[in-house]
C-alpha positions as CSV (number, residue, x, y, z in Angstrom):
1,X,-12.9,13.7,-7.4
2,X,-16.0,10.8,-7.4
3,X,-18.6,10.6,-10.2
4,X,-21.8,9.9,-8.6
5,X,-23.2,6.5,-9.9
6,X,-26.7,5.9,-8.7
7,X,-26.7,6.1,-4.8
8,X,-23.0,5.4,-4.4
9,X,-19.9,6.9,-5.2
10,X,-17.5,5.9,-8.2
11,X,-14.2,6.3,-8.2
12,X,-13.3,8.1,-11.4
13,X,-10.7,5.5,-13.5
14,X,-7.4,6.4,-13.1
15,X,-5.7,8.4,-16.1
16,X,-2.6,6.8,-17.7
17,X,-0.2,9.4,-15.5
18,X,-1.8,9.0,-12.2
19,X,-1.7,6.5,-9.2
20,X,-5.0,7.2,-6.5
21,X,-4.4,6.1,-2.6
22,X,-7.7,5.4,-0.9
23,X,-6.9,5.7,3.0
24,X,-9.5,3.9,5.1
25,X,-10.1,3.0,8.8
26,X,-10.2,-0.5,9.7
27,X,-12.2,-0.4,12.8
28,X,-15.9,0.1,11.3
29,X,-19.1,-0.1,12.5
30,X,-21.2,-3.2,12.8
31,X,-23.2,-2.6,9.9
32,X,-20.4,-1.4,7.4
33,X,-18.2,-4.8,9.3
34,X,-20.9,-7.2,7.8
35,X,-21.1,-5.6,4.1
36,X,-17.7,-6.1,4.0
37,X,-17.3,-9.5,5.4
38,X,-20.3,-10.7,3.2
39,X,-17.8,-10.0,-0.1
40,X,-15.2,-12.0,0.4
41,X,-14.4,-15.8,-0.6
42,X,-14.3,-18.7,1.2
43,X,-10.5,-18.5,0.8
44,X,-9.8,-15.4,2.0
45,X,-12.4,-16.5,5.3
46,X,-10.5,-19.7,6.3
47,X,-6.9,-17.0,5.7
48,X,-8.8,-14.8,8.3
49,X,-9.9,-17.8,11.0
50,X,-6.0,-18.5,11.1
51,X,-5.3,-15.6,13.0
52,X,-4.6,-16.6,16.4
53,X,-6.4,-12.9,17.8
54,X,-9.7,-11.4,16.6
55,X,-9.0,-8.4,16.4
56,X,-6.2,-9.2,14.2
57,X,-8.7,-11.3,11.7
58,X,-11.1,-8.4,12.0
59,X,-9.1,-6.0,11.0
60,X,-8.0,-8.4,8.5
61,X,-10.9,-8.9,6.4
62,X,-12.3,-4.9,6.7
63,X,-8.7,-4.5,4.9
64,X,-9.8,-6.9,2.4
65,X,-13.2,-6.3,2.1
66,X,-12.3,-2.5,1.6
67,X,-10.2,-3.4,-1.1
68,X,-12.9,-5.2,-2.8
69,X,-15.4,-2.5,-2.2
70,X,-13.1,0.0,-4.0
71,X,-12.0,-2.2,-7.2
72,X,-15.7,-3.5,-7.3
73,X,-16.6,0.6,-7.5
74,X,-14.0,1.0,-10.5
75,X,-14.7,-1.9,-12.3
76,X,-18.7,-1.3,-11.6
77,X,-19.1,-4.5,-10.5
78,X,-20.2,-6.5,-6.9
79,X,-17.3,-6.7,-4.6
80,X,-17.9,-10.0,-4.1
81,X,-17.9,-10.9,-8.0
82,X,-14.2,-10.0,-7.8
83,X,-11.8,-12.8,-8.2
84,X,-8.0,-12.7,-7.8
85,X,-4.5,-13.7,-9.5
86,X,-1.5,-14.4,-7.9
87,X,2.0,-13.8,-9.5
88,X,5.3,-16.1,-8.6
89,X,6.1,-13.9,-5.0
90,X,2.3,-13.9,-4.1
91,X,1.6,-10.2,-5.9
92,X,-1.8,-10.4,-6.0
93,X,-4.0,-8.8,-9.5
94,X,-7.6,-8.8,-10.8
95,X,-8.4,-11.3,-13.0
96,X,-11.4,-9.6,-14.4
97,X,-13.0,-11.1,-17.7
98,X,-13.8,-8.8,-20.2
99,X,-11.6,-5.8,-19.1
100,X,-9.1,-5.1,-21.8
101,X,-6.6,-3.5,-18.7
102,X,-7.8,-4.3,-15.8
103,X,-6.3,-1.9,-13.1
104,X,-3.3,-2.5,-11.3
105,X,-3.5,-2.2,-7.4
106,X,-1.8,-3.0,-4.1
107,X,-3.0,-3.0,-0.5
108,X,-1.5,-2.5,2.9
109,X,-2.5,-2.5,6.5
110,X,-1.4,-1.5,10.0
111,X,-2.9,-1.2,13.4
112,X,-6.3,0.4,12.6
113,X,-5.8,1.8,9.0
114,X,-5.3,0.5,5.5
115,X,-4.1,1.9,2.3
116,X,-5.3,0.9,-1.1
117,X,-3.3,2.3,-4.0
118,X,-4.9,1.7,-8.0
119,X,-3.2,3.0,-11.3
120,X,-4.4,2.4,-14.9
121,X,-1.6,0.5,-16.0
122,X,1.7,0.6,-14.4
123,X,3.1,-1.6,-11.8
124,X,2.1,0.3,-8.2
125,X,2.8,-1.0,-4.7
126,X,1.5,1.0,-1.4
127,X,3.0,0.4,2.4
128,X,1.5,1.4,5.8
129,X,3.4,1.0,9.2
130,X,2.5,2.5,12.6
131,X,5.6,4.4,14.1
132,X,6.5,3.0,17.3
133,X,9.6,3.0,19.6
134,X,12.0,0.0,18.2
135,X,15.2,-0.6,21.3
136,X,16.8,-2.7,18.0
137,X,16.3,0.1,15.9
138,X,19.8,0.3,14.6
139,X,20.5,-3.4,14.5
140,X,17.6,-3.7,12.1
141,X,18.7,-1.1,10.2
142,X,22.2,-2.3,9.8
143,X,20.9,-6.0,8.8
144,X,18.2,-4.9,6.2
145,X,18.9,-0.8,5.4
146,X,21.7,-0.2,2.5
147,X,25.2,1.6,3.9
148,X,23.3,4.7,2.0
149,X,20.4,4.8,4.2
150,X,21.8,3.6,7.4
151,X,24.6,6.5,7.2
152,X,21.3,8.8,6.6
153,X,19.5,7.3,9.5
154,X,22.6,7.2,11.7
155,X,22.8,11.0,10.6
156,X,19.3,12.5,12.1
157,X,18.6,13.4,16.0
158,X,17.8,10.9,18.1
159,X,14.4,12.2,18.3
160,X,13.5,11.9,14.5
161,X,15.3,8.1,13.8
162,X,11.7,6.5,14.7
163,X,10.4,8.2,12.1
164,X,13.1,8.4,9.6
165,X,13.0,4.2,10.1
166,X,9.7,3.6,9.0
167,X,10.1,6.3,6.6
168,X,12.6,4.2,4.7
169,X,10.6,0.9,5.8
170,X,7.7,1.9,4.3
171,X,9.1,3.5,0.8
172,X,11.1,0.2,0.8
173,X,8.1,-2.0,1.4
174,X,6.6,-0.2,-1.5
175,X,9.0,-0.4,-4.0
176,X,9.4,-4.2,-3.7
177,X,5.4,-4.9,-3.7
178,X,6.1,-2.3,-7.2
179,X,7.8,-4.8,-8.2
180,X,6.1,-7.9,-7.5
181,X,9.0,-9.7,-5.5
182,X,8.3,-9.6,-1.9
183,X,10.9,-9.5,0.9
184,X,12.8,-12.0,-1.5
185,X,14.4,-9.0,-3.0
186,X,17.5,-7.8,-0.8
187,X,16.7,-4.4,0.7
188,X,19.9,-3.2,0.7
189,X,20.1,-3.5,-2.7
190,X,18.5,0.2,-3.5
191,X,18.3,3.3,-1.2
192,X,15.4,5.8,-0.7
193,X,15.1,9.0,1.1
194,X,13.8,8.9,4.8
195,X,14.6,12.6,6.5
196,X,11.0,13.6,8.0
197,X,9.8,16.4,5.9
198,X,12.1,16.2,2.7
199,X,10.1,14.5,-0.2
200,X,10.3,10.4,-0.7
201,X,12.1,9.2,-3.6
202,X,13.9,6.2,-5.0
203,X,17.7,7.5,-4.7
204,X,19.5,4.5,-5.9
205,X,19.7,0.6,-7.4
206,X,22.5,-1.2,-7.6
207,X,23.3,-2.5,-11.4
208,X,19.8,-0.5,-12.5
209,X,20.3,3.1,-12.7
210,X,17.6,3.3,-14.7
211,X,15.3,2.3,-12.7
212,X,15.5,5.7,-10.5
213,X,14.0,7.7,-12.8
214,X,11.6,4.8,-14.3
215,X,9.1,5.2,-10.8
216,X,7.4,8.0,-8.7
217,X,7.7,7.3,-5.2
218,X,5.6,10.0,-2.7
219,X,4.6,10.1,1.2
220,X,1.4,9.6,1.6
221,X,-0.9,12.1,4.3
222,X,-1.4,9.2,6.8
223,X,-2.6,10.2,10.4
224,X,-0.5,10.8,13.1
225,X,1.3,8.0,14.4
226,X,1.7,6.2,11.5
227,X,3.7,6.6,7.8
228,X,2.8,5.8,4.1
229,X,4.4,5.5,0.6
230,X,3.4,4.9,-2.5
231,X,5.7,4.3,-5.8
232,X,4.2,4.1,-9.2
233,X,6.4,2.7,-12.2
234,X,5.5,6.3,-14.3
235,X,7.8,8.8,-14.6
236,X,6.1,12.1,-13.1
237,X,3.1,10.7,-12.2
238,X,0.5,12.7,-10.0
239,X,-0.6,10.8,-6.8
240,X,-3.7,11.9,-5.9
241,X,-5.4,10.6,-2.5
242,X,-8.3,10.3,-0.6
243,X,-10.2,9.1,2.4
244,X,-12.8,5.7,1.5
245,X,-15.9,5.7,3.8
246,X,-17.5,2.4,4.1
247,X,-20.7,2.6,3.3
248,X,-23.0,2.3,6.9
């Protein structure tokens, strides 16, 4: 699904019903590190020398400098030509002159891998976590999960709740960065689905029962280890995904 444009590959745009996922790795190779750290701002440079480990501020800025290198590929610009926005709850969007609709887009990033999701124009938000054993696994469920969800998690074998948990994290995550509010928004306030291998979707809001059937929500094919979600406010949408390469 990429239109060849010169020596690199463009993303096709998105079409009005679809939301695209680029999953890329984070830990790159010296030569593909520095095209990516060259693109972004002073800002975003001094954000990434705040990190108190480097691998941490590496990781960091690949994430970031990925997520220019795709939006500068849709927009057929330079990467490092691209200049942000930054709604009330920190949602971050393009503010790109001349484009009549810019693309939405949202970012995430965990451990060694980061997810970029872009749709035409509807309100998207992405969410990558790496599954690991949690000893408060419950208690964090019972303080930030909705009754719905922590029945459902309470409900699987022992051996599946690490996954069902960041099942539902993640789907969550992704639904609020949808939104543009942030952790702001109480999380027990909706439900989603989190059974390993059932489908994700948006089950409930409270006082918005609209709002179910308003969004697409989907897993995302994430590697081993870790889990994805993606929601896209477009009812039926397709979700199409694919692995970015950073150019060496």
């Amino acid at each position: 699904m990429l239109e060849r444009a010169g020596d690199a590959a463009r993303p096709a745009p998105p079409a009005d019903d679809e939301a695209w996922v680029w999953l890329a790795p984070l830990d790159v190779e010296a030569a593909a590190l520095d095209g990516l750290v060259a693109a972004l701002s002073p800002e975003e440079r001094a954000r990434a020398a705040r990190f108190h480990f480097r691998r941490d501020a590496m990781r960091w800025m690949v994430a970031r400098g990925t997520l220019r290198a795709i939006l500068g590929a849709y927009l057929d610009t330079d990467p490092a030509a691209i200049a942000f926005t930054y709604g009330p709850r920190g949602k971050p969007a393009l503010a790109a002159e001349g484009v009549r609709t810019p693309p939405q887009f949202s970012v995430s990033h965990a451990a060694d891998l980061a997810a970029v999701a872009v749709a035409a124009q509807a309100p998207v938000g992405v969410d990558v976590e790496q599954v690991r054993p949690l000893h408060d696994l419950e208690q964090i469920a019972a303080r930030t999960f909705s009754a719905r969800e922590c029945r459902a998690l309470r409900d699987l074998p022992p051996a599946q709740r690490a996954a069902g948990f960041f099942n539902c994290w993640t789907r969550k995550e992704a639904y609020i960065k949808g939104l543009g509010e942030g952790l702001s928004y109480p999380l027990d306030r909706f439900s989603v689905s989190l059974a390993p291998g059932l489908p994700a979707r948006l089950e409930a809001v409270d006082d918005a029962p609209g709002e179910v059937d308003a969004w697409t929500m989907a897993a995302l094919p994430v590697p081993a280890g870790f889990a994805g979600a993606v929601v896209v406010r477009r009812p039926g949408a397709r979700v199409r995904c694919e692995r970015w390469e950073s150019a060496r």
